[in-house]
C-alpha positions as CSV (number, residue, x, y, z in Angstrom):
1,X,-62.6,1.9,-43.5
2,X,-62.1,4.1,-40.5
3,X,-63.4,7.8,-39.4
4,X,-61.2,9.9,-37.3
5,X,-63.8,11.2,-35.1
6,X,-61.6,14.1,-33.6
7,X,-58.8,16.0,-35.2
8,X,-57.8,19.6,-35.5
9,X,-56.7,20.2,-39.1
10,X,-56.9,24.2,-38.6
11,X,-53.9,24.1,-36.1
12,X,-50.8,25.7,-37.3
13,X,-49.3,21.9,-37.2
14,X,-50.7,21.2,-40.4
15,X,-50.4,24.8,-42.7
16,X,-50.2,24.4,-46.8
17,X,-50.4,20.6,-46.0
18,X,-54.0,19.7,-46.0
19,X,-54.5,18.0,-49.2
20,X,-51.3,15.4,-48.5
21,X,-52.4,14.6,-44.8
22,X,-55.9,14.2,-46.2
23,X,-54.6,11.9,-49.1
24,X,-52.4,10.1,-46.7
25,X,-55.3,9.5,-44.3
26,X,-57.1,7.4,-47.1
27,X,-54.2,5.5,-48.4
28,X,-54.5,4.7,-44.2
29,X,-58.1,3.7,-45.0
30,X,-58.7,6.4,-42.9
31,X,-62.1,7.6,-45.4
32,X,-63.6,10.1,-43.2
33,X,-62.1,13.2,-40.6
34,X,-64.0,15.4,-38.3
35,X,-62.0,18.4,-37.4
36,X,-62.7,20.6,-34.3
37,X,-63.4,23.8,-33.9
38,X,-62.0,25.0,-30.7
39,X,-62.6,28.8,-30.3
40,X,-65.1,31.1,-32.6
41,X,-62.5,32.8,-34.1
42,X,-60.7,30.0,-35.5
43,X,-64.2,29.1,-36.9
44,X,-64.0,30.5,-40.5
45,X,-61.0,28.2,-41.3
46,X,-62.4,25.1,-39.6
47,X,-65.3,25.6,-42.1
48,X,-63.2,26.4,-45.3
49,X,-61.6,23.2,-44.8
50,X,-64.2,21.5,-44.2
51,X,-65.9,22.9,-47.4
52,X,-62.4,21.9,-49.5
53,X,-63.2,18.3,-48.9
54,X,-65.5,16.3,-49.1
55,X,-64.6,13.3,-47.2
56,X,-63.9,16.1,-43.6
57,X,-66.8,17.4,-41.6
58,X,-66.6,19.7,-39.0
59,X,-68.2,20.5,-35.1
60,X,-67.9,23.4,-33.3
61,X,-67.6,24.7,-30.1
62,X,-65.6,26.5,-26.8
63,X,-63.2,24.5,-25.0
64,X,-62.9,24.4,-21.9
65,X,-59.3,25.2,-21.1
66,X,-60.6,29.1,-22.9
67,X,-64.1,29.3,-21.3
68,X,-62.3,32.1,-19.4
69,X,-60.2,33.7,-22.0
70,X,-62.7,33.4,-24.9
71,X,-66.1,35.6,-25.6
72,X,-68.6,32.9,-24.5
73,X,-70.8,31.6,-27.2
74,X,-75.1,31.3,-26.9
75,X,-77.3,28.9,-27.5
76,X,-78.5,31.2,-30.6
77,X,-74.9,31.1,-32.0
78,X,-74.1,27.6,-32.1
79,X,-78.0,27.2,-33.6
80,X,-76.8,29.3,-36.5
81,X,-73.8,27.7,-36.9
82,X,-75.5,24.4,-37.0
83,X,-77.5,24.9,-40.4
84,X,-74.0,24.1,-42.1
85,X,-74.7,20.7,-43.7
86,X,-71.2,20.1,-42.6
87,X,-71.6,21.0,-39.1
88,X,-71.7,17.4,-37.2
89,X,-71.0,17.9,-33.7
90,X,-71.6,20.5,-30.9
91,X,-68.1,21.1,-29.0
92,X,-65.4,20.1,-27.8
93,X,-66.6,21.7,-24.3
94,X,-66.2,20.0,-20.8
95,X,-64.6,20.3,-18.2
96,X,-61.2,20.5,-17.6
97,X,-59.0,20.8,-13.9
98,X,-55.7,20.0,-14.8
99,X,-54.6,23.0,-16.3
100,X,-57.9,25.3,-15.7
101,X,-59.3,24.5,-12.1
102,X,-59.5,28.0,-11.9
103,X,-62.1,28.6,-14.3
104,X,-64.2,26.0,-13.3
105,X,-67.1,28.3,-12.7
106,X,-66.8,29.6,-16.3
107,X,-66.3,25.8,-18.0
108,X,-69.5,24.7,-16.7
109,X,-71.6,28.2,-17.4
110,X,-70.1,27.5,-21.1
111,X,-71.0,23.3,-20.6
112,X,-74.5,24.3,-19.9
113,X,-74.6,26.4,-23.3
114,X,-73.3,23.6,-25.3
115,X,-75.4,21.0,-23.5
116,X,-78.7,23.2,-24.4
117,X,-77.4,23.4,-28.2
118,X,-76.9,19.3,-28.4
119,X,-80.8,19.0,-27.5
120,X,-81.9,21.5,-29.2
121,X,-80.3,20.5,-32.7
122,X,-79.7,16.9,-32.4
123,X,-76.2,17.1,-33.0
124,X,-74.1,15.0,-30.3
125,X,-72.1,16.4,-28.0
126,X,-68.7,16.0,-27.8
127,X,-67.1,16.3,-24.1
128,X,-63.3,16.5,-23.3
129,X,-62.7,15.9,-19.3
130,X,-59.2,15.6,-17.6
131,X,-59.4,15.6,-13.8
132,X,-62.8,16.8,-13.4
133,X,-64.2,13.5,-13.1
134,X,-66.6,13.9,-10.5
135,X,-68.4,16.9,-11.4
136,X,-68.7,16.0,-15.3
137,X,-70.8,12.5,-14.6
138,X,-72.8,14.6,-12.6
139,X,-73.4,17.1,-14.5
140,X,-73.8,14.7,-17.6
141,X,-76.3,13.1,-15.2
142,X,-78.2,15.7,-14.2
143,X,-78.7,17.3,-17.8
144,X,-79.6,14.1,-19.2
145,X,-82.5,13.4,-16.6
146,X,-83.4,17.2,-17.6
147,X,-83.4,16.2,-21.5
148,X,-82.0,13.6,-23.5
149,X,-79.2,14.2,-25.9
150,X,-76.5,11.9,-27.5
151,X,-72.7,12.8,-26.6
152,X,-69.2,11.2,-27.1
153,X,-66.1,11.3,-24.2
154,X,-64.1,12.2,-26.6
155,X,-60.2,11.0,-26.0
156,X,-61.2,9.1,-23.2
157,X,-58.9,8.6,-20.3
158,X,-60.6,8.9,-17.1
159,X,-61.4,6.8,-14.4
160,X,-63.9,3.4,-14.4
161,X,-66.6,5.5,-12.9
162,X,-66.7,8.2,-15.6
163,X,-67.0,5.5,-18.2
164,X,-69.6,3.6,-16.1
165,X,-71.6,7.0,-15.8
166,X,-71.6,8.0,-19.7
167,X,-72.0,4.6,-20.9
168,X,-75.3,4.3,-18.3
169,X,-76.5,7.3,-20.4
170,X,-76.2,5.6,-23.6
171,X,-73.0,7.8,-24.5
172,X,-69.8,7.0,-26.3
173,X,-66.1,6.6,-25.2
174,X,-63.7,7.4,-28.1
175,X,-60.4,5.9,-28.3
176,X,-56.7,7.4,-28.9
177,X,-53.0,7.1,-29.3
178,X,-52.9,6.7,-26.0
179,X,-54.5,3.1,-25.7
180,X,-51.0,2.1,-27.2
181,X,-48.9,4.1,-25.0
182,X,-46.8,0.8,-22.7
183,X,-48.4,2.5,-19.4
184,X,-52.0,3.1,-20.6
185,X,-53.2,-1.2,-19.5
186,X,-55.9,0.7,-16.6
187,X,-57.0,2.6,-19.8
188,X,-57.2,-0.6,-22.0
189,X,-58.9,-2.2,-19.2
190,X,-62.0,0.4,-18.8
191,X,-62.2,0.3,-22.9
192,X,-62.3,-3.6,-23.3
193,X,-64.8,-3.8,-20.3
194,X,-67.2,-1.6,-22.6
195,X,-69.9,-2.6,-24.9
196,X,-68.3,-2.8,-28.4
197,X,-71.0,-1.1,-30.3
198,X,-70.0,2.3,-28.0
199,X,-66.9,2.9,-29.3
200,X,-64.9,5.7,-31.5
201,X,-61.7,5.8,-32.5
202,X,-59.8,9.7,-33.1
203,X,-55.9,10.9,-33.1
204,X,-57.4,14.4,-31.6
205,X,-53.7,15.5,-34.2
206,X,-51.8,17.1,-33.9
207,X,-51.0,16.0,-30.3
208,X,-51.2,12.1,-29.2
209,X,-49.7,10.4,-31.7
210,X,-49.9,6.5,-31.1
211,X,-47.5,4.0,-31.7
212,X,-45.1,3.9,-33.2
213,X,-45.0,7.6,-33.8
214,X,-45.2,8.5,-30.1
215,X,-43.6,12.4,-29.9
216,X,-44.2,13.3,-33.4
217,X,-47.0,15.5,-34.8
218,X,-49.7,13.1,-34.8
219,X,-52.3,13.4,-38.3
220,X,-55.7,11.2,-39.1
221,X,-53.8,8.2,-41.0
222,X,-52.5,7.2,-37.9
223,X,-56.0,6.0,-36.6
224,X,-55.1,3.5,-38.3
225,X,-52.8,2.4,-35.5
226,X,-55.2,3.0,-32.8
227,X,-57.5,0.8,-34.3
228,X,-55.1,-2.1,-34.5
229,X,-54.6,-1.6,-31.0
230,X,-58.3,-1.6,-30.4
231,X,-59.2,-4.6,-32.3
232,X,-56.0,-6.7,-30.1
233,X,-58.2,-5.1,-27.1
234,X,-61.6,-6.3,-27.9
235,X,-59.9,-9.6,-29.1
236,X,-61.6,-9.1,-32.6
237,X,-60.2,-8.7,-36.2
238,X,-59.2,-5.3,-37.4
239,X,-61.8,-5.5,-39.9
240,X,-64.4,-6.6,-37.8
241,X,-63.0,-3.8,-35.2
242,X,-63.1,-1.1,-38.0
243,X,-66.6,-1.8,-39.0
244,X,-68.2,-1.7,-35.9
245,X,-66.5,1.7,-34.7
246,X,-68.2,2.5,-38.8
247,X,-71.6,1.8,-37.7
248,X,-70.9,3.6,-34.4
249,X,-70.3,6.7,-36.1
250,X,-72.7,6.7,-38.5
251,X,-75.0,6.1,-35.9
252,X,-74.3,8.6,-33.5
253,X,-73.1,11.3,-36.0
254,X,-75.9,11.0,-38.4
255,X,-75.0,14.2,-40.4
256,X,-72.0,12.7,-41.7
257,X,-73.6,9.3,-42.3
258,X,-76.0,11.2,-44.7
């Protein structure tokens, strides 16, 4: 069994086709789905799916690449929308200087927001980070010394020192498609010099589809793949591979484990 600790099943990508994709997904062995709510307003759908099946949960959250385009969100808001028994995850929310260096000022105004709602509910925090390296382990640093709180890097691909930094603070590093991309080895390397039991596997579909499906719309059952790719890089059997990434998410989101 595997859990697809980071899709978006609200996306356009995947309209009138939720119930196949979710049936394909556990044909996959692909049992459970978190799907990601990326901006408030897509939040009434994100939770009607969620609602429609029982086997997908759902987290919530601003991300980063429309902290300056979005209304922000408070504290008070993501506290209210966390009394959802569905609700699992605060975010995606980070930091994020490829695209949006520009609104770096904004991401981490809305980072602090999200980082306060993690400690104050529980719920783990879920951080994207693309080229922002530096400033998100110190920030995750800093906050942490200021008040503990459990977090995933979610789609990892950063540098050795980012991973070094979140897994110092007892955080997770989630693994995608792209471990099985032919140029992604530095990536393998950082993930098979980690500590098994810290370790997640998502698609973050519709984007990132692993291989062999590399360039098509990418959808949960293909964690599958990722997690053949993992187990190859921890030099363990996929069933072996697929139970501790289990007991990682159970223990990390322990909403959905209940």
């Amino acid at each position: 069994m595997l859990t697809d600790s980071h899709c978006h099943l609200d996306f356009p990508d995947f309209d009138g086709e939720h119930a196949e994709i979710i049936a394909r997904a556990q044909a996959a062995g692909v049992t459970r789905m978190v799907t990601i709510c990326t901006r408030m307003a897509a939040l009434p759908n994100v939770q009607a799916i969620a609602e429609a099946h029982e086997n997908v949960f759902f987290a919530a959250g601003i991300h980063p690449m429309s902290a300056a385009k979005e209304p922000p969100v408070s504290v008070d808001d993501l506290l209210a929308i966390a009394r959802h028994p569905k609700m699992v995850g605060i975010g995606e929310t980070g930091l994020d200087y490829h695209y949006s260096a520009d609104s770096a000022a904004q991401q981490k105004a809305s980072l602090a927001v999200h980082i306060q709602a993690a400690r104050q509910t529980g719920l783990p925090l879920i951080i994207h980070a693309r080229a922002a390296d530096d400033d998100m382990a110190e920030i995750l640093t800093s906050e942490h010394k200021n008040g503990a709180f459990s977090c995933v890097m979610h789609c990892f691909s950063s540098g050795p020192e980012l991973a070094r930094a979140a897994l110092e603070l007892g955080f997770y590093l989630s693994m995608s498609g792209i471990v099985t991309f032919n140029k992604s080895q530095a990536l393998r390397d950082i993930f098979a010099a980690a500590p098994l039991n810290r370790i997640l596997v998502e698609t973050d579909a519709p984007y990132l589809a692993p291989m062999p499906h590399r360039g098509k719309r990418n959808e949960p059952a293909y964690t599958a793949h990722t997690a053949a790719k993992g187990a190859e890089i921890f030099g363990t059997s996929p069933e072996a591979f697929a139970a501790a990434t289990e007991d990682n998410f159970n223990r990390l989101f322990t909403r959905a484990a209940s």
